[in-house]
FIMAR-818539 format. One record per residue (C-alpha): residue number from 1; residue in one letter; x, y, z. Coordinates in steps of 0.25 Angstrom, whole numbers, plus 5000, padded with zeros to 4 digits. Last residue first. Layout:
+-----+---------+------+------+------+
: num : residuo :   c1 :   c2 :   c3 :
+-----+---------+------+------+------+
: NUM :       A :    X :    Y :    Z :
...
+-----+---------+------+------+------+
***
This chain:
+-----+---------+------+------+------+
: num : residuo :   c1 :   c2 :   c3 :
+-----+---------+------+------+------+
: 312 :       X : 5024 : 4987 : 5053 :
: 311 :       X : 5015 : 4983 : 5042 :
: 310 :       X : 5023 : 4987 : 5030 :
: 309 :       X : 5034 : 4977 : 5036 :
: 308 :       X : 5046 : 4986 : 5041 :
: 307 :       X : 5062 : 4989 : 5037 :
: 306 :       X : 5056 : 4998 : 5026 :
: 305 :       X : 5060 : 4997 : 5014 :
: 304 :       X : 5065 : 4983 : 5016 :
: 303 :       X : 5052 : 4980 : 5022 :
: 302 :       X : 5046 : 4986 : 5011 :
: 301 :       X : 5052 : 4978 : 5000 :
: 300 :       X : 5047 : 4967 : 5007 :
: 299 :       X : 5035 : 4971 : 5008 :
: 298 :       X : 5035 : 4972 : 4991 :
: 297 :       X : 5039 : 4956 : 4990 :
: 296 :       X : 5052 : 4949 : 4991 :
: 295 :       X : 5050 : 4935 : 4985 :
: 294 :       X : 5048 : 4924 : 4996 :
: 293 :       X : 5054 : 4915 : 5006 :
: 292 :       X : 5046 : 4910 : 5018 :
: 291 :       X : 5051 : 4905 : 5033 :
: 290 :       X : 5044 : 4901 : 5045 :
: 289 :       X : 5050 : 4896 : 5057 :
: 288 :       X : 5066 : 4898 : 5055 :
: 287 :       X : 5071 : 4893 : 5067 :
: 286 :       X : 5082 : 4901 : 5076 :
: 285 :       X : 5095 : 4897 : 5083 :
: 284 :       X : 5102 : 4909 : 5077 :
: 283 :       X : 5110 : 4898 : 5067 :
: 282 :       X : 5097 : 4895 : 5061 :
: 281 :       X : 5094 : 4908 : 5055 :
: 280 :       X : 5107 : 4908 : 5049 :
: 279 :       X : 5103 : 4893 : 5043 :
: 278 :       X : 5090 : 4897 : 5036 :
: 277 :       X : 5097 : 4909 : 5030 :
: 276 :       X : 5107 : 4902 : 5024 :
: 275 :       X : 5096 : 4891 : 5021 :
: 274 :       X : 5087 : 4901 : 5014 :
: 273 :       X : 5098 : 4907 : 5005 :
: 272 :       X : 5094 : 4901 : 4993 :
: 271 :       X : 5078 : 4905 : 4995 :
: 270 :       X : 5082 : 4918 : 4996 :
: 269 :       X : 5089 : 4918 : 4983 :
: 268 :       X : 5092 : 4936 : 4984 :
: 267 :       X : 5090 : 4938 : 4999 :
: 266 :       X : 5079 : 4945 : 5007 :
: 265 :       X : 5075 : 4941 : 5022 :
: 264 :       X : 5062 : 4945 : 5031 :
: 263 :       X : 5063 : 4938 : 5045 :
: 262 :       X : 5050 : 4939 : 5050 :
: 261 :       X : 5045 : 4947 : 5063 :
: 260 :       X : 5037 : 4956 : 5056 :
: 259 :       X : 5051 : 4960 : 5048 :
: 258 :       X : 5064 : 4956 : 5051 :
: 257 :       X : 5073 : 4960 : 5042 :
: 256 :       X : 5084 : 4953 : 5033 :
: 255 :       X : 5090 : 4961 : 5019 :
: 254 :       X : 5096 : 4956 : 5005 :
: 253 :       X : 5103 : 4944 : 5012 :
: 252 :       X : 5114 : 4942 : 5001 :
: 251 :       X : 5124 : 4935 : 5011 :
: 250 :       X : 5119 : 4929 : 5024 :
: 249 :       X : 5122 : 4938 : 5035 :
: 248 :       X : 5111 : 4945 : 5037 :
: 247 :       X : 5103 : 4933 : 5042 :
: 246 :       X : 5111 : 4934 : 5055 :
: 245 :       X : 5106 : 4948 : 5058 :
: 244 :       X : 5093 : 4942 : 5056 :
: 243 :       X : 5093 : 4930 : 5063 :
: 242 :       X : 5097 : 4938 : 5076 :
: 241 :       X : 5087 : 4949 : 5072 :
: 240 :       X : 5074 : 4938 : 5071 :
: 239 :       X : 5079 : 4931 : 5084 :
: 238 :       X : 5066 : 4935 : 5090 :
: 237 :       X : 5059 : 4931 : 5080 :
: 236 :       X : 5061 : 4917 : 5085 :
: 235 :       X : 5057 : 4905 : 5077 :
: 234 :       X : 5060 : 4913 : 5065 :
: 233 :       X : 5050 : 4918 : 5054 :
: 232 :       X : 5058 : 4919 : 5040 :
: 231 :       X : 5057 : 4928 : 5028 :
: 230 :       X : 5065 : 4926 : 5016 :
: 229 :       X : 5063 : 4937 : 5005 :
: 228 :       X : 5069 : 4934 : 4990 :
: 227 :       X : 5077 : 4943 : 4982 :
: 226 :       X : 5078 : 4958 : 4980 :
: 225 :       X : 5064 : 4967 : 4989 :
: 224 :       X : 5071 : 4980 : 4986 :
: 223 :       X : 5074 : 4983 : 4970 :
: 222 :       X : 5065 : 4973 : 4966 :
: 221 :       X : 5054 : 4971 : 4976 :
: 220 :       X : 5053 : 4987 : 4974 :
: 219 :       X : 5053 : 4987 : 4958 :
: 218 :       X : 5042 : 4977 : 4958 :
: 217 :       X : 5032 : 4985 : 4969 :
: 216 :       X : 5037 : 4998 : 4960 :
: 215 :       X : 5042 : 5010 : 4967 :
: 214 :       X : 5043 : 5019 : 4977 :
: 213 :       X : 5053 : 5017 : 4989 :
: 212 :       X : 5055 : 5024 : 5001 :
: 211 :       X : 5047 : 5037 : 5002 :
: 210 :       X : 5047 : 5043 : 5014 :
: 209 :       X : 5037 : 5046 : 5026 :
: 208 :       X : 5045 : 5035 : 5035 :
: 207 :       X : 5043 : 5024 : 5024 :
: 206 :       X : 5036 : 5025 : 5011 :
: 205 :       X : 5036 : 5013 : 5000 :
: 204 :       X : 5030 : 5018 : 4987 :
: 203 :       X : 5025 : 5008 : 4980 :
: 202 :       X : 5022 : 5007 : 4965 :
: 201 :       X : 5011 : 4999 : 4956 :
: 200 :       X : 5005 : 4996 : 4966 :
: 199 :       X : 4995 : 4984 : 4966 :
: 198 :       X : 5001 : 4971 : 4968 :
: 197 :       X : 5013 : 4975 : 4978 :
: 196 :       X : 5004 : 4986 : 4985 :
: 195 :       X : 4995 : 4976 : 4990 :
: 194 :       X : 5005 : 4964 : 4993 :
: 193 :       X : 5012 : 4972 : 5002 :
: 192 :       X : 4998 : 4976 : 5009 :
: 191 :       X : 5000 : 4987 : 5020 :
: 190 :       X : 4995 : 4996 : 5009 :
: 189 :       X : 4993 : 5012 : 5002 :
: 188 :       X : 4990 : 5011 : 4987 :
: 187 :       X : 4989 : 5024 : 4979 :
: 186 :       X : 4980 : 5022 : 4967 :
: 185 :       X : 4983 : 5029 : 4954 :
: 184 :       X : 4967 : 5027 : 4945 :
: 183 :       X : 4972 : 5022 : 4932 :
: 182 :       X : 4956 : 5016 : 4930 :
: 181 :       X : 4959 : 5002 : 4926 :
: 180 :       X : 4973 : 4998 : 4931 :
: 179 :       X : 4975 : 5006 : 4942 :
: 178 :       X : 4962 : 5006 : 4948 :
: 177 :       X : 4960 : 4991 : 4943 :
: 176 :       X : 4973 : 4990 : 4952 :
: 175 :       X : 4964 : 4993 : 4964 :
: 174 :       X : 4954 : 4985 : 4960 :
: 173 :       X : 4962 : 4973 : 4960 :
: 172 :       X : 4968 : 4977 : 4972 :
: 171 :       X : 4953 : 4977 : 4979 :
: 170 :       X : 4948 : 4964 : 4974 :
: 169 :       X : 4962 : 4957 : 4980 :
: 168 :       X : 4961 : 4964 : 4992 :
: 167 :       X : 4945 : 4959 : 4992 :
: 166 :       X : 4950 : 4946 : 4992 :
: 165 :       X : 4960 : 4944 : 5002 :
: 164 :       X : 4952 : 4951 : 5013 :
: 163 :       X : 4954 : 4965 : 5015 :
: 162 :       X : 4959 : 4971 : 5027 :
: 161 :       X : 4967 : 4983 : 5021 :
: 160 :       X : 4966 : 4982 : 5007 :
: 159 :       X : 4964 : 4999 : 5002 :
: 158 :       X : 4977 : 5002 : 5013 :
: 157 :       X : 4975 : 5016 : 5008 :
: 156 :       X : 4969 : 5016 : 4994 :
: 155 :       X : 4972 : 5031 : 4988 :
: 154 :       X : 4964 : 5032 : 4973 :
: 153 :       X : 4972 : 5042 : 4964 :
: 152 :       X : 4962 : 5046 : 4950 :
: 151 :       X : 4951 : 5046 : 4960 :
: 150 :       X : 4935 : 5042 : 4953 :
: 149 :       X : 4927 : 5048 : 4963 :
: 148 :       X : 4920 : 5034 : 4968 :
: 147 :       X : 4936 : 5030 : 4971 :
: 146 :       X : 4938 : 5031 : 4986 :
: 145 :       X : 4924 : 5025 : 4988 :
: 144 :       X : 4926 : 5014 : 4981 :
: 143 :       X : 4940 : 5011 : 4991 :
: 142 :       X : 4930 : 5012 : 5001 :
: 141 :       X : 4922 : 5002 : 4996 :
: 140 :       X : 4933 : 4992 : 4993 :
: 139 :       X : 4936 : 4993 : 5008 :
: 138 :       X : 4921 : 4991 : 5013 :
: 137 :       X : 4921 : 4980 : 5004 :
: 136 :       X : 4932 : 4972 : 5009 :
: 135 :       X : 4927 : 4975 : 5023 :
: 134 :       X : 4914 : 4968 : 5021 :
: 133 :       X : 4903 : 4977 : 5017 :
: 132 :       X : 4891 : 4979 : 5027 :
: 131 :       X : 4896 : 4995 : 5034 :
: 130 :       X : 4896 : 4998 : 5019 :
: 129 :       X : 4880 : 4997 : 5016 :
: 128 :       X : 4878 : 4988 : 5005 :
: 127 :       X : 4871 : 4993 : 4994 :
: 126 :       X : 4885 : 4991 : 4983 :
: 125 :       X : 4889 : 4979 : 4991 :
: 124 :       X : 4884 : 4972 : 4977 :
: 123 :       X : 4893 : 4981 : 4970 :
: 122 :       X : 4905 : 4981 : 4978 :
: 121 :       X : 4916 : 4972 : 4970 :
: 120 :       X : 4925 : 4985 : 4972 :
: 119 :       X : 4923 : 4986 : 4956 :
: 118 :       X : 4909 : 4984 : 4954 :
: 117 :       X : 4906 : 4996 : 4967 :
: 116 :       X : 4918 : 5005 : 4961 :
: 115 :       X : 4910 : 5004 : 4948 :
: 114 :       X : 4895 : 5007 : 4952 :
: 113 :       X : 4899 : 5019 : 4962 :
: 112 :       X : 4907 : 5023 : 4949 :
: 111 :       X : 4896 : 5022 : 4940 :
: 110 :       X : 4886 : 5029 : 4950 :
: 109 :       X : 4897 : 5040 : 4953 :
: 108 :       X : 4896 : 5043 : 4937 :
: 107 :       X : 4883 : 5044 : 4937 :
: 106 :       X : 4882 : 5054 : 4949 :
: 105 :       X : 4893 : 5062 : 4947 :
: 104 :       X : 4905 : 5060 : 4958 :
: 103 :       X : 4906 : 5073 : 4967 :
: 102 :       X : 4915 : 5066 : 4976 :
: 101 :       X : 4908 : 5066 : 4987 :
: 100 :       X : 4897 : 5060 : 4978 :
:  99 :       X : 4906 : 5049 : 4975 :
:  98 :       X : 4908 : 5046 : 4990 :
:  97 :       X : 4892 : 5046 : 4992 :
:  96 :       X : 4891 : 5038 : 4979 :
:  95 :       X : 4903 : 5027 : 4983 :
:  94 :       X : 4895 : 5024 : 4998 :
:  93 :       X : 4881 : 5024 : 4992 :
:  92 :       X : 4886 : 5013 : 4984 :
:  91 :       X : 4892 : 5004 : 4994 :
:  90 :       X : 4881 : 5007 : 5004 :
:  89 :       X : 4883 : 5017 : 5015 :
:  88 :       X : 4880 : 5015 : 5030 :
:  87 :       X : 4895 : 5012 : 5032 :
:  86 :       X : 4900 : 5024 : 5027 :
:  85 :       X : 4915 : 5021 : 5021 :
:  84 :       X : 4929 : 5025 : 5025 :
:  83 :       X : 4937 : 5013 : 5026 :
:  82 :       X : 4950 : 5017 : 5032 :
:  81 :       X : 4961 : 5013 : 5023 :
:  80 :       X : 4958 : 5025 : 5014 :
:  79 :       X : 4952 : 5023 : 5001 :
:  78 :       X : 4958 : 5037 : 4996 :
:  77 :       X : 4950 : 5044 : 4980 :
:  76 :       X : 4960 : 5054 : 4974 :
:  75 :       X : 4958 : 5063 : 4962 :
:  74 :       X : 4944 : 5067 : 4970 :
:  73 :       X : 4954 : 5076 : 4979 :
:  72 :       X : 4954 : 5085 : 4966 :
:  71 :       X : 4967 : 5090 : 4969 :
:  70 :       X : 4972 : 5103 : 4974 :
:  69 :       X : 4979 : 5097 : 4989 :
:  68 :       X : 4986 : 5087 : 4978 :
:  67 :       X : 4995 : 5098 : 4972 :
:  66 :       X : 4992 : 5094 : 4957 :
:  65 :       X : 5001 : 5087 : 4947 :
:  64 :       X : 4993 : 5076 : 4946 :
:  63 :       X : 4991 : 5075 : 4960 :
:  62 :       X : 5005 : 5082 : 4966 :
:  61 :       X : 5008 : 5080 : 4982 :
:  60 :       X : 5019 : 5089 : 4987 :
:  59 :       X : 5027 : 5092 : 4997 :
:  58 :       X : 5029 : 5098 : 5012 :
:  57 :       X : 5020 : 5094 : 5024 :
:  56 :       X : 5010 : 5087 : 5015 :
:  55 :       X : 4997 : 5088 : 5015 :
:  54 :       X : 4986 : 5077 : 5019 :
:  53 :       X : 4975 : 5072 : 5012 :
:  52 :       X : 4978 : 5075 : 5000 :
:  51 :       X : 4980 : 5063 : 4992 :
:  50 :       X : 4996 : 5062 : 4994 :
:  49 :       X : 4995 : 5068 : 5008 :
:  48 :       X : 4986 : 5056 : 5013 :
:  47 :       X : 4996 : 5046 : 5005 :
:  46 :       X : 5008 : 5053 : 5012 :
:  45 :       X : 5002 : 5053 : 5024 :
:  44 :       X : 4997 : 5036 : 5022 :
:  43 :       X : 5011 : 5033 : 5019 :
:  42 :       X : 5019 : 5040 : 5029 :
:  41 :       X : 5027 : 5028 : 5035 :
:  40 :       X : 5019 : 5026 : 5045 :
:  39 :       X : 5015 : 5013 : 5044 :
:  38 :       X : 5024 : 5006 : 5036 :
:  37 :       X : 5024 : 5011 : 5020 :
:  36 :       X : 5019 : 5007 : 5008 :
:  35 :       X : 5010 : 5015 : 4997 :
:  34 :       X : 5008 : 5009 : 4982 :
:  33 :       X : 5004 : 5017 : 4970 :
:  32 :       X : 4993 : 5010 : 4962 :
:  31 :       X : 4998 : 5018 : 4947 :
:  30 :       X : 4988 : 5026 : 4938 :
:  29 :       X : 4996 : 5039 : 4941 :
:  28 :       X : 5009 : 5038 : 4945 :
:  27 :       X : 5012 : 5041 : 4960 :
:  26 :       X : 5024 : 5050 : 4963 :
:  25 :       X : 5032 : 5051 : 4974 :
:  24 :       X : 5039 : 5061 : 4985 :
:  23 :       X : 5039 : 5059 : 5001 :
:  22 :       X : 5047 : 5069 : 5008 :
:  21 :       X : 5045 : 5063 : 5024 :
:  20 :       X : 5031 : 5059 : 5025 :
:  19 :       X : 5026 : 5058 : 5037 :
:  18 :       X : 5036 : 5067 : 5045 :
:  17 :       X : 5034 : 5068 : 5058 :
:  16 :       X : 5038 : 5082 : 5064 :
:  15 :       X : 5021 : 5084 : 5068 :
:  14 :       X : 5017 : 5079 : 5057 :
:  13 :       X : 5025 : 5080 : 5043 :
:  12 :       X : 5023 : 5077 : 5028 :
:  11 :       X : 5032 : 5077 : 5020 :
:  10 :       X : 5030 : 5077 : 5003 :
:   9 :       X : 5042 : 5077 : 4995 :
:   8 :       X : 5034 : 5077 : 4982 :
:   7 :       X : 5021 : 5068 : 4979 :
:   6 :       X : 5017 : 5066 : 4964 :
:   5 :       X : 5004 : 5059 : 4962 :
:   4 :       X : 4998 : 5057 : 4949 :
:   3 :       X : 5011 : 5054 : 4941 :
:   2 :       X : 5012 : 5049 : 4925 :
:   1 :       X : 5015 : 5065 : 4923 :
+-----+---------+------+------+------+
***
């Protein structure tokens, strides 16, 4: 069984509203597995009845083969979006409290304190008390705190939300040393294309309590996102429809939407085609006033998907 987590036709309901509408998958173990979704698309209730923390109306989750109400819960450590840190704590009083919670032996919680501190670029905030950190820190530290117990699955949900440049790019590289080094099967949630392009290894695209698509970021571009996206910024938004519709009609136009108020267009030779599309845009009497051409990209997958932005 190369699987960790199996998930079979599982519904969940409230109140006549389905959350989750039948939703089956597997996540391989050792592998960063990606979660998308608009907003309310039953993500964050399939992820909370994934772990445990919510049952299903009908189905199954399998951990290891085992019901997941009958697990070890310390098989998984959740870095929720919410920071959830005690501000009059230090850095290190902070891990050794959660890891006596878990029962962690002395010695061994010391080395792992020691650890999680070095490698989260903590150790000289390791006194510091929380309510003093910068953000960053606060977020790397509460990602520490999901894995002081040593979790075979570590849930991050949202884990880059509001981070400067610089400490994204401290914390994806330690999420891939999760992977990479300790084999540890880390379930991604993000609003950041880019995010679960560079370190998933699959994504599962969920819409409407239902799976959509599960696969590879380079198998999706490939199958979905064929040829090169133009988007445009008109003059007049307004005439976005109009311009549009009148778009459609040049040959080998893969698809045209508006999205976020952008013109968002896919053709094999892109580039080749450029002035066909400039000139059908001008014969509505509108101006182009910003124009980019680029490769398709994993949000571009999604709004095919779709029919939104992730943000929406």
């Amino acid at each position: 069984m190369d699987y960790i987590i199996s998930a079979q036709k599982i519904t969940k309901d409230f109140d006549g509203f389905k959350a989750v509408d039948g939703l089956s998958l597997q996540v391989n173990k050792g592998e960063v597995f990606g979660f998308l979704g608009p907003n309310g698309a039953g993500k964050t209730t399939f992820i909370n009845i994934m772990v445990g923390l919510l049952k299903p109306t009908s189905g199954q989750i399998l951990i290891n083969g085992e019901d997941v109400q009958k697990i070890d819960k310390g098989l998984i450590g959740i870095c929720p979006q919410e920071l959830v840190l005690w501000d009059n704590l230090t850095c290190k009083e902070s891990l050794t409290l959660m890891g006596d919670m878990y029962e962690v032996p002395k010695k061994l919680l010391k080395q792992r304190v020691d650890k999680l501190l070095k490698d989260l670029l903590l150790t000289d905030k390791a006194d510091t008390v929380v309510i003093k950190l910068s953000g960053g820190m606060k977020r790397r530290l509460n990602l520490a705190l999901a894995l002081v117990h040593e979790p075979e699955i570590v849930v991050l949900d949202e884990p880059s939300e509001g981070l400067d440049p610089q400490s994204k790019r401290v914390l994806w590289n330690y999420i891939k040393s999760l992977r990479d080094d300790e084999g540890k099967t880390v379930i991604l949630t993000t609003h950041l294309m880019d995010e679960a392009d560079k370190l998933s290894d699959r994504v599962a695209i969920i819409d409407h309590g239902q799976l959509i698509k599960l696969d590879t970021t380079e198998n999706l571009k490939k199958e979905i996102g064929e040829g090169d996206v133009v988007e445009m910024k008109l003059s007049k938004p307004q005439m976005n429809k109009e311009v549009i519709k009148s778009l459609k009609s040049i040959q080998q136009i893969i698809s045209v939407l508006e999205v976020d108020g952008l013109i968002n267009l896919r053709a094999m030779d892109a580039v080749g085609k450029l002035p066909q599309i400039m000139e059908k845009v001008e014969s509505t009497g509108v101006q182009i006033s910003d124009l980019n051409v680029r490769q398709n990209t994993l949000e571009d997958v999604f709004i095919e998907l779709t029919g939104s932005s992730l943000r929406e």
